[in-house]
N, C-alpha and C positions, 0 to 999 in steps of 0.2 A: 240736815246734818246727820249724819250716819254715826249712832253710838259704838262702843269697844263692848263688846260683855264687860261685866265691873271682874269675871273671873281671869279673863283674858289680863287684863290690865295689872292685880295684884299678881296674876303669874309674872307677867312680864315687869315688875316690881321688886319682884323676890330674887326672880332670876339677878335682874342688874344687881342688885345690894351683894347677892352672893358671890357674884364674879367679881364686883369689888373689893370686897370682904377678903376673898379667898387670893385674889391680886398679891397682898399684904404682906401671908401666912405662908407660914413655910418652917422647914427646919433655921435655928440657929446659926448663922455660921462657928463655924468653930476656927479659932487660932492658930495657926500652924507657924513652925518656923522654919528657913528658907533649904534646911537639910532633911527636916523632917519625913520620915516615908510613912506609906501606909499598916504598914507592922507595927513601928513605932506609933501612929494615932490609935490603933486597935488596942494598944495595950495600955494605953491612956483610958480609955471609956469603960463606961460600967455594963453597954451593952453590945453586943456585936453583931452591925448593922451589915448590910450591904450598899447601902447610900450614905454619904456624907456628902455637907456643904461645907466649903473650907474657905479661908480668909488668907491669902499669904501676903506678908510684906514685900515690901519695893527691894526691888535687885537682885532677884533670885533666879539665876542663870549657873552656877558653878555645882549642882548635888548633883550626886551620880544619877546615871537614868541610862535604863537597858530598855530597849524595845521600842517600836515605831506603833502610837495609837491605842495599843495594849501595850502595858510595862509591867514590869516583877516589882511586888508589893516590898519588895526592898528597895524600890525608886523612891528618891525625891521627889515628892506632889508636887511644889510650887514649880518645878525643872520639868516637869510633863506638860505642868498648863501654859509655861510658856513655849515649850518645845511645839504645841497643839494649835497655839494661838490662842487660845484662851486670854493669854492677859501679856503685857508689856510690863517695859521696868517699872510702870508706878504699881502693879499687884493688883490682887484683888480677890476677888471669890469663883468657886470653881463648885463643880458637882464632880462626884468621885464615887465611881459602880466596882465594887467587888468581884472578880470573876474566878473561874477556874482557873489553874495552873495551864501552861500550857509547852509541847513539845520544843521550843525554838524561839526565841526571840530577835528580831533586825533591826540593828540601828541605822540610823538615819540622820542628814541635818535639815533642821528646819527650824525659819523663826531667830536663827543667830545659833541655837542649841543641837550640839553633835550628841548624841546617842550610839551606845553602844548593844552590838552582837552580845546575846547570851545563850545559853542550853536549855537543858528544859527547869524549869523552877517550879514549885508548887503552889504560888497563887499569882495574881494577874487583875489589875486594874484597868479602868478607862477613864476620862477626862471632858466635863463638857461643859 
């Protein structure tokens, strides 16, 4: 019978427990509500992140929403992620990246959710 090193094995130990561990762990979701945009959340928090995980409630199809994929941080989170697929009428949690502003925005329908054509805006979200 062929032993393991005993180093092999606590690595191979550590490693499991940590990727289980770390499985777990993550940011908080945070609460949103079904209009709420990302300007609006930014000005809720004490720190101004570039990632947030968000929680939105059931039914959240009707907030404005400019843009296809990228949208202007005056969109509706929960209207992106389902715009995205992200999530269906029962909601749920989404990840939300922070980005530049950018020259043009195209709407689109996708998912039940029409989006709207805008210009250029100053900051810019994405959804996953």
């Amino acid at each position: 019978m062929q032993r393991i090193p005993r180093t092999v094995g606590v690595s191979l130990a550590m490693a499991l427990s940590l990727t289980f561990f770390l499985s777990g762990c993550g940011p908080e979701p945070i609460d949103v509500t079904c209009n709420q945009s990302v300007e609006d959340l930014q000005a809720t928090q004490k720190s101004q992140e570039n990632l947030y995980v968000v929680r939105c409630p059931a039914n959240c199809s009707d907030g404005s929403l400019w843009g296809t994929d990228v949208y202007t941080t005056d969109s509706s989170i929960c209207t992106a992620a389902r715009h995205a697929g992200l999530m269906g009428q029962e909601g749920g949690e989404a990840e939300i990246e922070i980005l530049p502003g950018r020259k043009s925005y195209e709407g689109s329908m996708r998912n039940g959710v029409r989006t709207g054509d805008w210009p250029e805006y100053k900051s810019s979200f994405t959804v996953r």
